[in-house]
Each structure stands twice: as structure tokens, then as C-alpha cells.
N, C-alpha and C positions, 0 to 999 in steps of 0.2 A: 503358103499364104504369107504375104508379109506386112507387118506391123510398121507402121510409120514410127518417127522416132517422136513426134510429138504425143502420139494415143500411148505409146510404150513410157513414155516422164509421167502421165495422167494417172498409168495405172500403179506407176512405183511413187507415186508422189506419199499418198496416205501411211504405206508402211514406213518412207525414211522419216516422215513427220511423227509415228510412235515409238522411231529408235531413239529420236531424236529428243521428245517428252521424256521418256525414258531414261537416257543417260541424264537431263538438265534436272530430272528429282534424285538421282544417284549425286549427283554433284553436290547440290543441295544438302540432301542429307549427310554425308562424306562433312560437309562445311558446320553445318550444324556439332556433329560430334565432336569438331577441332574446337570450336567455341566453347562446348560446353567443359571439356576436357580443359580447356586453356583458365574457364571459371573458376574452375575447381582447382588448379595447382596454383593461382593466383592467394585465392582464402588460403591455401593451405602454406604457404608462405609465409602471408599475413599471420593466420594465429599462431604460429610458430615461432614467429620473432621476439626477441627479448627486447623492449624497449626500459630505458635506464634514464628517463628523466619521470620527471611529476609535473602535472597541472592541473592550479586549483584556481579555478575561477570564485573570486570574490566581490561583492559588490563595491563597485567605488561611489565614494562619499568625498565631495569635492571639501578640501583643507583639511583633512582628515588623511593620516599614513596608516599602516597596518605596522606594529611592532612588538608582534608577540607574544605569545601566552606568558613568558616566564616576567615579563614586565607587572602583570597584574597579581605577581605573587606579593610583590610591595603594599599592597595594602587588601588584597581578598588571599589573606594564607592560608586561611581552614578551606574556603572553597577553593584555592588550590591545589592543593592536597589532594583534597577528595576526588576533583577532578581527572586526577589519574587513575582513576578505580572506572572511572562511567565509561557507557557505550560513547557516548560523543567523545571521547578522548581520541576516538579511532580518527577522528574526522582531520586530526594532525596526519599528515603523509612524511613516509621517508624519503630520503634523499638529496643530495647538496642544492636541488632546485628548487625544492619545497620551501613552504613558510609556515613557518609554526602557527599559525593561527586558528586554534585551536576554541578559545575564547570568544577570538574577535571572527570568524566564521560566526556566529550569531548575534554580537552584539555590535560588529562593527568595527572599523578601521578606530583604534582609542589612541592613538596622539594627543589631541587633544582633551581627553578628559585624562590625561595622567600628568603632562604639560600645565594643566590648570589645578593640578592638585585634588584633581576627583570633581570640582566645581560646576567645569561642563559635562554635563553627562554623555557617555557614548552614545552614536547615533539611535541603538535598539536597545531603550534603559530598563522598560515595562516600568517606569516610574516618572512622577513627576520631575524638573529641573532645570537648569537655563539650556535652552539648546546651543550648538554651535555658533558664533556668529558668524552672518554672512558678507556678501562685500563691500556693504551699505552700510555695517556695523553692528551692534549691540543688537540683536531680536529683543526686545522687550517681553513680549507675549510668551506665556509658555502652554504647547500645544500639547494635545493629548497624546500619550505614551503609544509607541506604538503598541497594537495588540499583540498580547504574546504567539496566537496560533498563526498572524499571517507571517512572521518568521520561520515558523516550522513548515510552514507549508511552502514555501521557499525550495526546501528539499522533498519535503512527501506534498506534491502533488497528488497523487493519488487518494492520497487521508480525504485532501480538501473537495476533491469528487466527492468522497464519500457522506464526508458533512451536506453537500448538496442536495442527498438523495430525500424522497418523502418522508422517513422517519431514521431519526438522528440523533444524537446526545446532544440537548442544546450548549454546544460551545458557538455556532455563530451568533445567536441569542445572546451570549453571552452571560449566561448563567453558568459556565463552566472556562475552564481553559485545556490547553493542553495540560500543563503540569499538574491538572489536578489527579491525573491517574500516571502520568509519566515523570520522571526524576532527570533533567539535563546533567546534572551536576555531579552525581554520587554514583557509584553501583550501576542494577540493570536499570534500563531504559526504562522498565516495568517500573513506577514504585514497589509492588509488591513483592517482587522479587524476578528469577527469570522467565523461561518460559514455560516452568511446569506447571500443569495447571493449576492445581490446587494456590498456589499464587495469585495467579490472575484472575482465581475466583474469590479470593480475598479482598480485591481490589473493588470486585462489583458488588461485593456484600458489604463495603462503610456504607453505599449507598444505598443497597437492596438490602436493608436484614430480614425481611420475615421470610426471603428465599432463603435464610442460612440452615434453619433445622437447630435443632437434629429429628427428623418424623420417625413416626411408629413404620411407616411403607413407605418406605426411599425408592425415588424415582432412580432408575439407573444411571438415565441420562446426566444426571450431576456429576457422576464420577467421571465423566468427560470433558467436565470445565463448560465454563457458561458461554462458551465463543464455541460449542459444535451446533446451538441453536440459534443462538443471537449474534449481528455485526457487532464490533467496538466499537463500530464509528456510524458507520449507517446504510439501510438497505433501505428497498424497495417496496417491504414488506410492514405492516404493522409489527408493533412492538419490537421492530429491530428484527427481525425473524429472516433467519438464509434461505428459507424454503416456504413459499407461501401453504397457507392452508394445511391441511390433513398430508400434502404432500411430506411435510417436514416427519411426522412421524412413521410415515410409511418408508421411511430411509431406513430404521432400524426394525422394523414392525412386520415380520416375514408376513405377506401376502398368501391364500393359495384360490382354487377358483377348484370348487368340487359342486357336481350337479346343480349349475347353474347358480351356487350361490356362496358370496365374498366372505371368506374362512381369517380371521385374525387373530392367532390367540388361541386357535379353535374356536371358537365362535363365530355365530353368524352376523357380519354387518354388509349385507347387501343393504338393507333401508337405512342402516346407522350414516354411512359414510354420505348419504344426500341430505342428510339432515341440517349438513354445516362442518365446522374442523369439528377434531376431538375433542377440544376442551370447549365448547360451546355450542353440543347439541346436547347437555345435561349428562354427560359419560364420565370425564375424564378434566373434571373442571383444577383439579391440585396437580397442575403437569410439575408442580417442584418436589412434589412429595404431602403423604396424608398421615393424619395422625387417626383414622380412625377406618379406610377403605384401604385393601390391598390393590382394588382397580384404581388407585391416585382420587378418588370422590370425596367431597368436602362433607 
């Protein structure tokens, strides 16, 4: 019997058209792995390389120069000084590219307030004073200082999120600032000191003292520092709280689930726990500590 050569292409056509799928996702993929392989010796490249310059972006203030921290030891020596001890000090970089401006990284390009004998005040004073003149001459007017926290937020953006959130330490209100709990100048960043806790809970007790104690039944959670329950700056949550509701104490508060009912403690709170949080379904109202309940109760 013989097959025409047109019905014999018909019947071979389907298989060279899946050798042919075939080989074009082998290729494909073949091409894929050259990429991804070529990605990767790329970054690796990249983080490996030693770069030996510095760059510090600073804001320009037009008629104003940037001429370094050691200038301003002429007339601020003790904050001088001190300024070598503080976290910001870091914010000077090394290197022959670099500029010392250490100082003026926050307060601004000071030519002319050292030029004027301190008269005009640098552009970020936090104080009243004649501003720069402009190209018209003399500003007469003297406008309000800038606020201290919208320069720090300059660098922590993320802080100034956190000021945004529903419950906050009022510094956009302006009943606080940054420096009232943080030190630019001296030492750690912390006033209080660095980051052990017991510090930084010193710092939230000038303002909270009846959380200070010392109680008859100490809440454990103190010995953790007051930032494992509350933001510094601000959450989401009332009272500054990282974890909304009963969830916050059930972080440390072993759970168990025996015949059907919620063990905490040993104890039963299957009904406790819908009543509301801990401290406000009449349980566990002294979450800082009790002078007279070992369950934390007032």
C-alpha cells in the first residue's frame, strides 16, 4: 500500500511540532539559568567590592557654606567636647572625601552665623534670632524656630511614621520633643543611658512614676524593660501597646486547651478570656505590679 507524500507530512507533522515545543522550553530554560547564574555573580561582585570614597548628602541652604564641626569649637567648647562622646558623632564619615560636618549635619551649613559672630543664627537654631538675609536684604521678621523633631526626622523617617500612628507620645502636639528623652549632644542617644534596659526604663519613669515600684508582687514583665510591651514612639494599639488586647499577654502567658477548656496558669479561662483583655475584665487590673494581690489585683 502506498502512502502519498502529502498524508505521510500530515501524519509526521504533530510529533515534529512536540519535538519542536520541546527543545524551544529546553532552550528557555537552558537561558533562564544563564540569567539567573549571571544575577547572581553580578551582586556577588558588587558586595565584594571595596569602595574608598564617602558621600554625604547634605542639605543646601542657599548663601550659607558648610565649614565644619572644628569651627564651632570657637565659641560651643564644652558642647564640643562632649560631642565626641555622643552617638551623632558617628554621623562625621572618614575619609579625604568627606566633610566634617558633624554639627552642621543638623544644624546646617554655618558660614554665616560664625561670619556674623554668632548674630545670624544657623539655618536649624531651635531658637529665636535674625535669620539669614536673603537677596532683597535684611529679613526684618523673625520666624518661628524650626521644630526640633522635623530635623530628626530628616534621618528616622521611620520614628515620624511612627508619631503618625493612633496612639503616640505627644511630640507632634507638641507637648514633648525629641530631646526630651534623647541627648544629641553627649553620651548615648538614650538620655538614660544605652541600651540596657533598666535605662531606658528610667527614662519612662521621670514621666510614669507610680509604674516605678518597688510592689509587694512584681509583675515579671518589668524586668524586661518597658519597650517589650509599649512602642517609644507609637502604635496601633491603645496605650502604646505592640500587641493588641489579651493577645499581648498571651506572648509570655503559656496557653494549654485540656477537655475543652482554656488552662492559663492552671486555671480555667475559657469564659475569662471573652470577657475583655486581662487587665480590664476585673482579673489582673495592676499589670505593673500589686502591693497587695500576687495575681497583679489592685
Amino acid at each position: 500500500m502506498t502512502i502519498s507524500t502529502s498524508r505521510l507530512l500530515r501524519k509526521l507533522l504533530p510529533a515534529y511540532r512536540g519535538v519542536a515545543a520541546l527543545r524551544l522550553r529546553v532552550a528557555r530554560r537552558g537561558t533562564g539559568v544563564l540569567l539567573a547564574a549571571a544575577v547572581f555573580l553580578a551582586f556577588a561582585v558588587i558586595s565584594c567590592r571595596t569602595v574608598n570614597r564617602s558621600i554625604v548628602m547634605l542639605p543646601n541652604v542657599p548663601g550659607a557654606k558648610y565649614i565644619g564641626s572644628k569651627e564651632c569649637e570657637q565659641c560651643h567648647e564644652e558642647i564640643y567636647k562632649n560631642f565626641q562622646t555622643a552617638d551623632h558623632a558617628r554621623l562625621i564619615t572618614d575619609g579625604p572625601n568627606a566633610l566634617e560636618a558633624g554639627c552642621e549635619s543638623c544644624h546646617g551649613p554655618a558660614s554665616l552665623h560664625s561670619d556674623s559672630g554668632g548674630e545670624v543664627k544657623p539655618p536649624n537654631s531651635f531658637m529665636s534670632g535674625r535669620p539669614p538675609a536673603n537677596t532683597f536684604g535684611g529679613m526684618l521678621t523673625t520666624p518661628t524656630p524650626r521644630a526640633t523633631e522635623t530635623v530628626c526626622f530628616s534621618c528616622h523617617a521611620d520614628v515620624r511614621g511612627q508619631f503618625g500612628l493612633p496612639s503616640h507620645h505627644p511630640v507632634p502636639e507638641g507637648r514633648m520633643t525629641c530631646t526630651t528623652c534623647h541627648s544629641p549632644h553627649k553620651g548615648f542617644a538614650n538620655k538614660n543611658g544605652s541600651t540596657a534596659l533598666r535605662s531606658q526604663d528610667d527614662g519612662c519613669l521621670q514621666c510614669h512614676p507610680a509604674q516605678r515600684g518597688p510592689q509587694v508582687f512584681e509583675h515579671e514583665a518589668m524586668r524586661e524593660g518597658c519597650t517589650s510591651c509599649h512602642g517609644a514612639h507609637g502604635t496601633v494599639n491603645a496605650k502604646m501597646l505592640t500587641v493588641r488586647d489579651s493577645n499581648l499577654c498571651l506572648k509570655c502567658h503559656f496557653q494549654q486547651v485540656r477537655g475543652g477548656q482554656l488552662l492559663i496558669g492552671g486555671s480555667d479561662h475559657t469564659v475569662r478570656v471573652q470577657q475583655g483583655t486581662c487587665w480590664t475584665a476585673g482579673c489582673h487590673e495592676a499589670v505593673h505590679g500589686s502591693r497587695v494581690n500576687s495575681s497583679l489585683r489592685f
